[in-house]
C-alpha positions as CSV (number, residue, x, y, z in Angstrom):
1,X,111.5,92.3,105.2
2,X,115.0,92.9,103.3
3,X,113.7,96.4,102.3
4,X,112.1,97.1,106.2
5,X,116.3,96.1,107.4
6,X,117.8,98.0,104.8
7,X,115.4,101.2,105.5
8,X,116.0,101.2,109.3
9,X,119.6,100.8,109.1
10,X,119.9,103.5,107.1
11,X,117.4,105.2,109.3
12,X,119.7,104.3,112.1
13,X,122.8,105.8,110.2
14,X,121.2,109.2,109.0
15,X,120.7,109.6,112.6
16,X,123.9,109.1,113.9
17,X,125.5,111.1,111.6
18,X,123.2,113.7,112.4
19,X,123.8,113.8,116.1
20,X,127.9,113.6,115.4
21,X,127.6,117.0,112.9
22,X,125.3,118.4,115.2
23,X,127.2,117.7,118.7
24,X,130.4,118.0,117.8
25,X,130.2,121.6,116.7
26,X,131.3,124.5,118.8
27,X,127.6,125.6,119.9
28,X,126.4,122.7,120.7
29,X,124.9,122.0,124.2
30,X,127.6,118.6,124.2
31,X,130.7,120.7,123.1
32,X,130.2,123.7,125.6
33,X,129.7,121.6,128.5
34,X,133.1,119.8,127.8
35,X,135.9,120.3,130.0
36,X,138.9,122.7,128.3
37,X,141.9,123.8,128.3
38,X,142.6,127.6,128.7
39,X,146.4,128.7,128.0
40,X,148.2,126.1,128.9
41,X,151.6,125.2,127.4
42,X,151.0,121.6,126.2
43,X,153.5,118.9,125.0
44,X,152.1,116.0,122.8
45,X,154.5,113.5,123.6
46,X,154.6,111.0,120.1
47,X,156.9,107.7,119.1
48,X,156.6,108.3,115.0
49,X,156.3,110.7,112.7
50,X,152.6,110.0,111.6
51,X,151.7,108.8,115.0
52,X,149.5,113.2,115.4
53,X,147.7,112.2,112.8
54,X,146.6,108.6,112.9
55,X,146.2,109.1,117.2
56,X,145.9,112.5,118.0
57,X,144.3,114.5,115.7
58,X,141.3,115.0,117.2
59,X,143.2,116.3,120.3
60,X,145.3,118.6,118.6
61,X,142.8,120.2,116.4
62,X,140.7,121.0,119.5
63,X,143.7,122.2,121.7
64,X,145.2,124.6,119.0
65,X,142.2,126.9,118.3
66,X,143.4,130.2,118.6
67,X,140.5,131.7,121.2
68,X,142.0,128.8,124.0
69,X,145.0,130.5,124.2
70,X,147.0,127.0,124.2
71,X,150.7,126.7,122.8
72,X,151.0,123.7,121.4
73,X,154.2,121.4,120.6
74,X,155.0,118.3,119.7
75,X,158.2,115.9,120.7
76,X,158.7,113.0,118.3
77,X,161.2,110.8,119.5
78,X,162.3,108.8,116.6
79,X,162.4,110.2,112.9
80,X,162.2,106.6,110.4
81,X,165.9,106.7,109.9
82,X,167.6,103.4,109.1
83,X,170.6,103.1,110.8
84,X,171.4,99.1,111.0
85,X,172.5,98.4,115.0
86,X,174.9,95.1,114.9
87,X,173.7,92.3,117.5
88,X,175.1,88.9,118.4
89,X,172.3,86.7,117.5
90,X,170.9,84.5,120.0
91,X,171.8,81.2,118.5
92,X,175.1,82.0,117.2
93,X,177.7,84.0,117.7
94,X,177.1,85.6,113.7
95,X,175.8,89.2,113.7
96,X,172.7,90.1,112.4
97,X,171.6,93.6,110.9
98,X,168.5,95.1,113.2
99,X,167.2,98.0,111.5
100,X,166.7,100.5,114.0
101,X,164.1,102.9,111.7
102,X,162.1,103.1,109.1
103,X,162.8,100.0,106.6
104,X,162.9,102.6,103.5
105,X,165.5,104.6,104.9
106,X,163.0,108.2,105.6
107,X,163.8,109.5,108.0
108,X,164.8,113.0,106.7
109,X,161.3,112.9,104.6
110,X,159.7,112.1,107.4
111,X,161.1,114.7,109.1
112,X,159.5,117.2,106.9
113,X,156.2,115.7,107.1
114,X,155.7,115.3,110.9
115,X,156.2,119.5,110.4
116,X,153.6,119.9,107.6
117,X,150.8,117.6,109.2
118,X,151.4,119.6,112.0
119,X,150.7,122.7,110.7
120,X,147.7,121.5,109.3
121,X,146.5,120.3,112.7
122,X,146.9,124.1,113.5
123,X,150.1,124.3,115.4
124,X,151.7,127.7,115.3
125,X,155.0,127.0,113.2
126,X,157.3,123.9,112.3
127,X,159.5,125.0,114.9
128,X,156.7,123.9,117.6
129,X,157.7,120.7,116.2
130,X,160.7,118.7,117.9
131,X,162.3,115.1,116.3
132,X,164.5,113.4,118.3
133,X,166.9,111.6,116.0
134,X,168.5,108.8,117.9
135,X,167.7,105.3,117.1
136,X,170.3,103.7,119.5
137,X,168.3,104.6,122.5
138,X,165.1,105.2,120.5
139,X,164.7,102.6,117.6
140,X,161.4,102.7,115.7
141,X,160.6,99.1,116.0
142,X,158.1,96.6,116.6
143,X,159.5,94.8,118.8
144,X,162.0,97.3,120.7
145,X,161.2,98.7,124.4
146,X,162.5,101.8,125.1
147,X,163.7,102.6,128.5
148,X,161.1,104.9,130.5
149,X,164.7,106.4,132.5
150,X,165.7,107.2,128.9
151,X,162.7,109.0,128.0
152,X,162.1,110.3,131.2
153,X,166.1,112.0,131.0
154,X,164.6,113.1,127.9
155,X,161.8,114.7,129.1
156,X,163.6,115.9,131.8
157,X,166.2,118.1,129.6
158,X,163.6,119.6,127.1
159,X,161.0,121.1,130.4
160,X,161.8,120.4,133.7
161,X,166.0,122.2,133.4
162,X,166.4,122.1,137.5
163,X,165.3,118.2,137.4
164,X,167.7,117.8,134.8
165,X,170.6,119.4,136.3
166,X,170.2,117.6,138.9
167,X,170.2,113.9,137.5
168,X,173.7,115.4,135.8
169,X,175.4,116.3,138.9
170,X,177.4,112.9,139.7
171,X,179.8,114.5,141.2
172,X,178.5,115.6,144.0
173,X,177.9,113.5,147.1
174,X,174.0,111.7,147.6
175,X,173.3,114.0,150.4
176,X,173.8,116.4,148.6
177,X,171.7,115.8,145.8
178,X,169.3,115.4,148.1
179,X,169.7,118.4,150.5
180,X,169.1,120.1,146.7
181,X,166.2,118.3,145.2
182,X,164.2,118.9,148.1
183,X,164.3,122.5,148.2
184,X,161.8,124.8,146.5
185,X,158.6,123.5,144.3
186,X,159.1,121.5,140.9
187,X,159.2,123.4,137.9
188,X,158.8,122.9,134.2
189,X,158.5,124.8,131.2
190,X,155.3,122.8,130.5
191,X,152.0,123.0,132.0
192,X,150.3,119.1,130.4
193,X,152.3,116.3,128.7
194,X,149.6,114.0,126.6
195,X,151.0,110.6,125.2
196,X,149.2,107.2,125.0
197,X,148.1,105.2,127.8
198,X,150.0,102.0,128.5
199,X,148.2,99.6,126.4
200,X,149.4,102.2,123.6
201,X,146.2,102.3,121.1
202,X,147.7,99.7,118.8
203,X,149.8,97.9,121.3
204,X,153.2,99.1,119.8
205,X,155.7,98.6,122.4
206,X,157.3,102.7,121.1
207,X,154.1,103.8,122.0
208,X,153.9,102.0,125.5
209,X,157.4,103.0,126.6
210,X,156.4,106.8,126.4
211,X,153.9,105.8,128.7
212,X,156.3,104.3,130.9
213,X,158.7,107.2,131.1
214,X,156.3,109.9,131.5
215,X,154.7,108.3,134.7
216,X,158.6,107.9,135.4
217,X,159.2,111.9,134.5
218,X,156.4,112.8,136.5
219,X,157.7,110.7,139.9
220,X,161.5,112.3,139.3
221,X,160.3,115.9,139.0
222,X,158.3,115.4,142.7
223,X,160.6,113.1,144.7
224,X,161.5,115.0,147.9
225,X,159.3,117.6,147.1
226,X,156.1,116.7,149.2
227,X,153.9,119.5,149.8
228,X,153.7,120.5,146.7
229,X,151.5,120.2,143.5
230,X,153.3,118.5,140.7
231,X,153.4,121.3,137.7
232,X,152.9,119.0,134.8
233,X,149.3,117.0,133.8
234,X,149.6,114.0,132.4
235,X,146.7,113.0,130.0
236,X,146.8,109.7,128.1
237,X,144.8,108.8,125.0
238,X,142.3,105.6,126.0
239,X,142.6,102.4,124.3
240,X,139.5,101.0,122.7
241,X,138.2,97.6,121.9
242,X,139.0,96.5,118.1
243,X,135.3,97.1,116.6
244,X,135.1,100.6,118.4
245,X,138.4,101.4,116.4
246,X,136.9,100.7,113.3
247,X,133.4,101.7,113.4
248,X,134.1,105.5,112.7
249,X,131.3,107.9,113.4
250,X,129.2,105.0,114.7
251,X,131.3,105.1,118.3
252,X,130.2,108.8,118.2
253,X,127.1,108.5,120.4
254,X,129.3,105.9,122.6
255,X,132.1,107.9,122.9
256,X,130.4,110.7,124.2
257,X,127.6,109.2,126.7
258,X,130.7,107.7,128.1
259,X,133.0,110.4,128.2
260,X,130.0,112.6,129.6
261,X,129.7,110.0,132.5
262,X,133.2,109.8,132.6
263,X,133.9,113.8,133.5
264,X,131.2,113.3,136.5
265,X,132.8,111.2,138.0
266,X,136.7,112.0,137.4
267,X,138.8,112.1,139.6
268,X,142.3,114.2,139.8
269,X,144.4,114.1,136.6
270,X,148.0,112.1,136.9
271,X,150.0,114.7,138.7
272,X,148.7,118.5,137.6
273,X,146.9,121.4,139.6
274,X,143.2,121.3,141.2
275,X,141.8,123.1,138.5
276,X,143.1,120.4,135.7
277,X,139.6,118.2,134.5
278,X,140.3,115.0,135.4
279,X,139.2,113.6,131.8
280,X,139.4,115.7,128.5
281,X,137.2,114.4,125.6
282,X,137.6,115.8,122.0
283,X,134.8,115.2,118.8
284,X,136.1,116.3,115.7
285,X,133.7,118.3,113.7
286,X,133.1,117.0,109.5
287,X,135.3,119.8,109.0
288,X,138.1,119.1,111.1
289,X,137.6,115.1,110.1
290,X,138.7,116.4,106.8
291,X,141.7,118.7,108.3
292,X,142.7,115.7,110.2
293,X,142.5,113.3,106.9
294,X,144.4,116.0,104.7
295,X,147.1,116.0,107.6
296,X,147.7,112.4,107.1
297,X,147.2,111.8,103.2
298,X,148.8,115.0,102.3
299,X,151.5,115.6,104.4
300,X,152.8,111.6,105.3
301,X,152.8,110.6,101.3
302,X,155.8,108.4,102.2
303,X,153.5,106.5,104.1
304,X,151.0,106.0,101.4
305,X,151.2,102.8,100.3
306,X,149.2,99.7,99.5
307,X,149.7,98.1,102.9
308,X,148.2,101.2,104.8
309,X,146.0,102.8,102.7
């Protein structure tokens, strides 16, 4: 009986691991019926360095193939530097030390190693990579919320100029500012924005705020413009049960019955043109499981210790 279990389990494996290889590459029936991108200018919106590579790999590896004609970046908006924030502590007036970054002190490693796991998830240079080094608003911290106005400023000043302009012009009166924001479409120098979803995969609050503020981005850059199509798709990376994280390869045939389903019935993405799929599902060849594994071990090796390894 122990030999019949052990023999249909691995049975039961084999094939699983045979449908992933075989679905997930590029001429398979699966892959060519799912929905793509075609030259879009695309913004992966992350909270740490590291966070491409344990999150988003998959989605990266599948947007930056060269025959899509995508142009890929990445904004990182904290770098794992330690800069110690005084606060009053609750129960006393003594001051406490809150790290505001990465415990070790990082951040400039870091730096470097958000730009070389990038390249290896096929972006187009280390320049497509942006690190926003500012842990008073953006503190990499388990317990820290960022402010979605904050991020959404943020996002604001990097692709959507006009929008930011405007939010800087306290001068002039409210009418004003209105009489202005209301005339002529949105724009942006960005076509999709793609950031977690607002559970935030591992429920890190970092990761939930940039949820937050890019729903909040999204609402500034079309308030008072009705009639028009907002210019920037959101896409947000699906939270998953605990045992669906963890299972590896054996989520494969899940994944994709469900993301199959999913794209039938789909409705509009958050904000975007018509012609934007309302869902995007990416499998990850063996071959780019490895690129995606080599992005992490190789280029994080800071973050290579005992406790995540």
């Amino acid at each position: 009986m122990l030999t019949a279990s052990l023999v249909t389990w691995g049975l039961t494996l084999s094939a699983i691991f045979l449908f992933w290889t075989l679905s997930s590459t590029s001429s398979s029936p699966f892959a060519r019926n799912f929905p793509r991108l075609l030259n879009k200018r695309i913004c992966l919106l992350i909270a740490h360095p590291d966070d491409e590579a344990m999150f988003f790999s998959p989605t990266v590896l599948a947007l930056t193939k060269p025959e899509l004609g995508n142009h890929v970046k990445i904004l990182c908006l904290s770098s794992g530097t330690l800069l110690p924030t005084p606060a009053r502590s609750p129960r006393s007036n003594s001051l406490t030390q809150i790290p505001s970054g990465d415990a070790d002190g990082l951040g400039h490693i870091r730096k470097k190693e958000l730009q070389q796991s990038a390249k290896h998830l096929g972006l187009r240079a280390e320049s497509d990579v942006f690190i926003i080094d500012d842990p008073a608003r953006f503190p990499d911290s388990m317990t820290a919320t960022w402010s979605e106005s904050d991020v959404s400023s943020l996002l604001a000043s990097a692709f959507a100029p006009d929008l930011a302009s405007q939010s800087q012009s306290q001068s002039s009166s409210s009418a004003a500012r209105k009489r202005v924001a209301g005339t002529g479409a949105p724009t942006a120098t960005i076509d999709v924005l793609i950031t977690f979803d607002k559970h935030g995969i591992s429920n890190h609050p970092n990761h939930r705020s940039l949820y937050h503020g890019a729903v909040h981005f999204l609402r500034a850059l079309m308030k008072d413009k009705a009639g028009y199509t907002c210019p920037v798709t959101l896409y947000t990376l699906t939270t998953t049960s605990i045992l669906r994280k963890y299972i590896g390869v054996l989520d494969a045939p899940w994944t994709m019955a469900s993301g199959a389903l999913g794209s039938i019935f789909a409705g509009a993405a958050k904000g975007g043109k018509d012609d934007m799929p309302g869902k995007l599902l990416f499998i990850s060849s063996v071959d780019e499981y490895i690129r995606a594994q080599a992005a992490m071990v190789k280029a994080h090796k800071s973050q290579m210790v005992w406790f995540r390894v």
